[in-house]
C-alpha positions as CSV (number, residue, x, y, z in Angstrom):
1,X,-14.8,-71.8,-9.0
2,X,-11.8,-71.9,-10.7
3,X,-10.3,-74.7,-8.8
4,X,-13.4,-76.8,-9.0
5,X,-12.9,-76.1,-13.1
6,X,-9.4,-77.0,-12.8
7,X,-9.7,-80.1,-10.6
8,X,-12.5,-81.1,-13.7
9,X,-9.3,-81.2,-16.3
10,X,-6.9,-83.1,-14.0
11,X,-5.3,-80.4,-13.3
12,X,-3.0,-80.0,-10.1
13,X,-2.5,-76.7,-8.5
14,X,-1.6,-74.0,-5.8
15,X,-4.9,-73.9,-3.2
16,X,-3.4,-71.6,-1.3
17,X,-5.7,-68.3,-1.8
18,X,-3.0,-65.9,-2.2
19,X,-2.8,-63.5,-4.7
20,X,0.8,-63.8,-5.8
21,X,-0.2,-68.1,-5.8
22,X,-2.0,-66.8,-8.5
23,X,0.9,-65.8,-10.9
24,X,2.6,-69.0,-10.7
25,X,2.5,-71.6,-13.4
26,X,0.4,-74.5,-11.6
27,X,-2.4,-71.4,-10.3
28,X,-5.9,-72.4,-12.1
29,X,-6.6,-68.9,-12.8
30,X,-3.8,-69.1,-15.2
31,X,-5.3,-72.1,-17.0
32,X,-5.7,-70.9,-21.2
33,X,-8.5,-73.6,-20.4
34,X,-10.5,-71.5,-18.2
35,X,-11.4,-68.5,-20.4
36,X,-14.5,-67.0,-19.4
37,X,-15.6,-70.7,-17.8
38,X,-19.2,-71.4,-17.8
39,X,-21.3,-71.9,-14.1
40,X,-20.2,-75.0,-12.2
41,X,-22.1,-77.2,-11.1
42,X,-22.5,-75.9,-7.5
43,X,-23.3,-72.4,-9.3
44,X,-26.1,-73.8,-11.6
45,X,-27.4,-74.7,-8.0
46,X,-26.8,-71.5,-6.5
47,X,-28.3,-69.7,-9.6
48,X,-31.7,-71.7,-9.0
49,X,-31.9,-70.8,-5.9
50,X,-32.5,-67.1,-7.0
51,X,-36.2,-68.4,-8.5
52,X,-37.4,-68.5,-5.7
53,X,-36.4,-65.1,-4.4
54,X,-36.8,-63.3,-7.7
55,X,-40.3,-63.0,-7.5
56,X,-40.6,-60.5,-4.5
57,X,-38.9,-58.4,-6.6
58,X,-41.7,-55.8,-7.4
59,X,-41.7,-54.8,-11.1
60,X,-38.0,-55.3,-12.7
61,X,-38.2,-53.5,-16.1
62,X,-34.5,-54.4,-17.4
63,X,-31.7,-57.2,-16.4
64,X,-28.0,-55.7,-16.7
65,X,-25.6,-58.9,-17.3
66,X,-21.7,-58.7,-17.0
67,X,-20.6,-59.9,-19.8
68,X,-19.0,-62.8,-18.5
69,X,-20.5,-65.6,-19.1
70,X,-21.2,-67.1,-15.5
71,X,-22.5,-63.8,-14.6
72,X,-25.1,-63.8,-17.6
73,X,-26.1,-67.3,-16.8
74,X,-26.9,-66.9,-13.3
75,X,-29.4,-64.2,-14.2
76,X,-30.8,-66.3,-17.5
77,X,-31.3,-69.0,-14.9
78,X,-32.0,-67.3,-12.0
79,X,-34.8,-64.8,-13.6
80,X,-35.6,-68.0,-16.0
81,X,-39.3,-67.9,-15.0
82,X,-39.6,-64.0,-15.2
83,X,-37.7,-63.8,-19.0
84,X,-40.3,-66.7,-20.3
85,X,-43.0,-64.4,-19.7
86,X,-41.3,-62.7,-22.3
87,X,-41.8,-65.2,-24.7
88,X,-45.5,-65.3,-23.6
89,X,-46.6,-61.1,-24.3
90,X,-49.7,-61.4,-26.7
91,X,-48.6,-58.8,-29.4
92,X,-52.1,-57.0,-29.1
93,X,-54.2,-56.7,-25.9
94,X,-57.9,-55.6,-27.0
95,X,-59.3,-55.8,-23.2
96,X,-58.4,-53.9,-20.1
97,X,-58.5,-57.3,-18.7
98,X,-55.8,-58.8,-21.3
99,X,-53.7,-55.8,-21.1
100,X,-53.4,-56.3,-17.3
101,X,-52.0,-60.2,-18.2
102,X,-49.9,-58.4,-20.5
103,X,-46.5,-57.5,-19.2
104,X,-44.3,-56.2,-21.1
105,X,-41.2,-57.2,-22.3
106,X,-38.1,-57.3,-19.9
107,X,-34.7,-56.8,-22.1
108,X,-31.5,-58.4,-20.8
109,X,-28.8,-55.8,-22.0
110,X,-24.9,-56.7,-21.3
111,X,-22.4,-53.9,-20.4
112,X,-18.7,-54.1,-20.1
113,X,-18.4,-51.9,-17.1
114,X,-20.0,-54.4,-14.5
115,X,-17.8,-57.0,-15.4
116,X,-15.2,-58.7,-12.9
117,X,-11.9,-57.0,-12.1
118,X,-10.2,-57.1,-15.1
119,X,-6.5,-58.9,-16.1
120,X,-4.1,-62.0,-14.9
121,X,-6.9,-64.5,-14.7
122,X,-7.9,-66.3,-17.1
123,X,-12.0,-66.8,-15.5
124,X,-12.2,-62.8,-16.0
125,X,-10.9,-62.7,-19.8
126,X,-14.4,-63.0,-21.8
127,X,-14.9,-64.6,-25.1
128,X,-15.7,-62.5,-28.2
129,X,-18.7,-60.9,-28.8
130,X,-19.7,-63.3,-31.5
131,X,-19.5,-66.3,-29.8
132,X,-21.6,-64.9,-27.0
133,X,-23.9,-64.0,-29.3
134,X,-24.1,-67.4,-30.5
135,X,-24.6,-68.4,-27.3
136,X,-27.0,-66.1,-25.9
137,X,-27.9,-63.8,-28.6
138,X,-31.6,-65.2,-28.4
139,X,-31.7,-63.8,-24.7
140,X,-28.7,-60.7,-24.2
141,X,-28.6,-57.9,-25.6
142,X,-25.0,-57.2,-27.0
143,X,-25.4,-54.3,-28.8
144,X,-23.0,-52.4,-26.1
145,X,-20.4,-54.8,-26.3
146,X,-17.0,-53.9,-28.3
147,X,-14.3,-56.5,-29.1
148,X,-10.8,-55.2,-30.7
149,X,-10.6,-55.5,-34.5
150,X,-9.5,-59.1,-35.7
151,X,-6.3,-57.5,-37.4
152,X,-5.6,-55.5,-34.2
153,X,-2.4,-56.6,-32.2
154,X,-2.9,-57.6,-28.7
155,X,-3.2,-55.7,-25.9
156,X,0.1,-55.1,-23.8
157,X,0.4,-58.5,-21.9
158,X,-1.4,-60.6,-24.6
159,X,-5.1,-59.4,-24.5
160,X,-7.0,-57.9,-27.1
161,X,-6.0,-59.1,-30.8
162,X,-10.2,-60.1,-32.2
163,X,-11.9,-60.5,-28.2
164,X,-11.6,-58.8,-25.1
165,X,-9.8,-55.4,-25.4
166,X,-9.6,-54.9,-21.8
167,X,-8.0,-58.4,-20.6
168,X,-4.3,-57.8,-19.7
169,X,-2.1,-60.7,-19.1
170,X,0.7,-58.9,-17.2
171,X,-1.7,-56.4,-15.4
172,X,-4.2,-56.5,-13.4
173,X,-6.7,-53.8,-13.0
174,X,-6.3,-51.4,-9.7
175,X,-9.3,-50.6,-7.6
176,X,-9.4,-47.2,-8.2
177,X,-9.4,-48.1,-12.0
178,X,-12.6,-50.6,-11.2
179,X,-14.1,-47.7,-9.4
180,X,-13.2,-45.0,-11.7
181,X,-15.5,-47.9,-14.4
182,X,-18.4,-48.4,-11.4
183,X,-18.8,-44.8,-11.8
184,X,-19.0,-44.8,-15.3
185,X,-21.7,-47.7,-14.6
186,X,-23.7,-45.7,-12.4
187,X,-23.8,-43.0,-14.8
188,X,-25.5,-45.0,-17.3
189,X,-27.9,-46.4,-14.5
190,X,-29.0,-43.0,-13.9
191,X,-29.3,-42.5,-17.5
192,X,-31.8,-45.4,-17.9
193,X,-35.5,-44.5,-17.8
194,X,-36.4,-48.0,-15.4
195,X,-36.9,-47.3,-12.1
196,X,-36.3,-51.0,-11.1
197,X,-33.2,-52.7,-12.8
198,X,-31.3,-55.9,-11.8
199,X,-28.1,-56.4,-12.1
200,X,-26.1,-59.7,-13.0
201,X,-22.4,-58.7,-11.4
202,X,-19.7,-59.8,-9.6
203,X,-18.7,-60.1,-5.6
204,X,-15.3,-57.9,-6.3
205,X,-17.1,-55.8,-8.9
206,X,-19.6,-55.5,-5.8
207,X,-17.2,-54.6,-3.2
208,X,-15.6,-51.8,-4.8
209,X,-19.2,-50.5,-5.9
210,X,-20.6,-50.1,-2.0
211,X,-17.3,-49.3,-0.5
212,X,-15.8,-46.9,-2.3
213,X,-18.3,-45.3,-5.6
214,X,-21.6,-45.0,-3.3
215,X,-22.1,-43.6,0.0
216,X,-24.2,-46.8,1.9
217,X,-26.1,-46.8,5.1
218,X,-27.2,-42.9,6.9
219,X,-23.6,-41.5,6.3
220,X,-24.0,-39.9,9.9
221,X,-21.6,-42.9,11.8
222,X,-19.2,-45.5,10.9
223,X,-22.0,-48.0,10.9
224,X,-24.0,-46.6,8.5
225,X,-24.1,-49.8,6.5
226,X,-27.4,-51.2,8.2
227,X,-27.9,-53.7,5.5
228,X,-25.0,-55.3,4.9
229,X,-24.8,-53.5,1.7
230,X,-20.8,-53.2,1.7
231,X,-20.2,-56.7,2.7
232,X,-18.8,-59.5,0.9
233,X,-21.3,-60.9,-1.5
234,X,-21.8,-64.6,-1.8
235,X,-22.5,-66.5,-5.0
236,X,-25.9,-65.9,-6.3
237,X,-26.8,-63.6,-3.5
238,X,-29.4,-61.1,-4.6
239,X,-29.7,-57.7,-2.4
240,X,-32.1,-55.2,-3.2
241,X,-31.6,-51.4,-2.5
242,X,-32.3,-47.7,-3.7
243,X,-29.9,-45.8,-5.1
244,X,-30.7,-42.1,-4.7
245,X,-29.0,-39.4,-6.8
246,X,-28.0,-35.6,-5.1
């Protein structure tokens, strides 16, 4: 993504993959113009795709979004059809009949702690909470979302300062410190009263969740995973699975 973004503002750079590629000066995750970048279009096209799937999905009674704005997107787009139902609820229902048509409301709520690993790159530093709202107020829920105070300095490495508090330019997060958040995100998962929730995440976000916060697959062997649960995840992909509490 972040290539394709780069290539889009003339810009020439390091292809390599590596992670230390990354840190250099011609890396296009270290573009200031790539700040919480928007879909592509290849991920508009993957997003679509997920219209087709989303409706074998049962009953989903709330959309978690990262914060990120590719990542809320892909779900506004993706779920498109199923959120303009919302806009379609007849505030009274005076039949059985009508109140069967009637479905109720599905909020789309963004929380910080399913967000992309956090620091260095510039894709995974998000834009205030204002100008999200601006954005896709009318849709998201930002009520959980914090910024730093405008008069704040910024965060060790540059972040912080008005926008993202957690965004480090010098650091980025460890996986037990993405875990340690995944938890956290469970946590208030389990606090929720809907028993069917989709969430709008990321693939490394996604990795850490199924291989190192849950316990996937029978537990009884090494290949417990039957899905595929703890596998990479590819743009767009939706997996559906139930998360059981002991």
């Amino acid at each position: 993504m972040a290539g394709e973004l780069a290539r889009g503002l003339g810009q020439e750079f390091d292809e390599t993959g590596e992670y230390e590629a990354a840190r250099s000066s011609r890396s296009p995750y270290l573009l200031p113009e790539l700040v919480d970048p928007p879909l592509t279009a290849l991920g508009i096209e993957d997003a679509k795709r997920l219209r087709s799937i989303a409706p074998q999905l049962p009953n989903p009674a709330l959309l978690v979004v990262s914060p990120l704005r590719r990542a809320t997107q892909t779900i506004l787009i993706g779920f498109g059809d199923l959120l303009a139902q919302n806009r379609q609820v007849p505030t009274t229902a005076d039949t059985p009949a009508a109140m069967g048509r009637a479905r109720a409301q599905i909020p789309v709520v963004a929380h910080e702690d399913c967000r992309e690993q956090i620091g260095v790159h510039m894709c995974d530093r998000r834009f205030p909470k204002e100008d999200l709202e601006a954005e896709f107020g009318s849709s998201v829920d930002y009520s959980l979302i914090r910024d730093a105070p405008r008069d704040a300095p910024g965060a060790k490495g540059g972040g912080g300062g008005g926008g993202d508090p957690r965004w480090q330019a010098d650091r980025r997060e460890t996986y037990p410190e993405m875990a340690e958040r995944a938890w956290f995100f469970l946590e208030w998962l389990r606090s929720r009263p809907e028993g069917e929730i989709v969430v709008g995440t990321h693939s490394a976000f996604l990795m850490c969740l199924f291989n190192v916060v849950l316990q996937v697959g029978n537990g009884d062997d090494d290949d417990g995973d039957k899905e595929g649960l703890a596998t990479f995840f590819k743009t767009g992909e939706l997996r559906s699975t139930v998360l059981t509490w002991e």
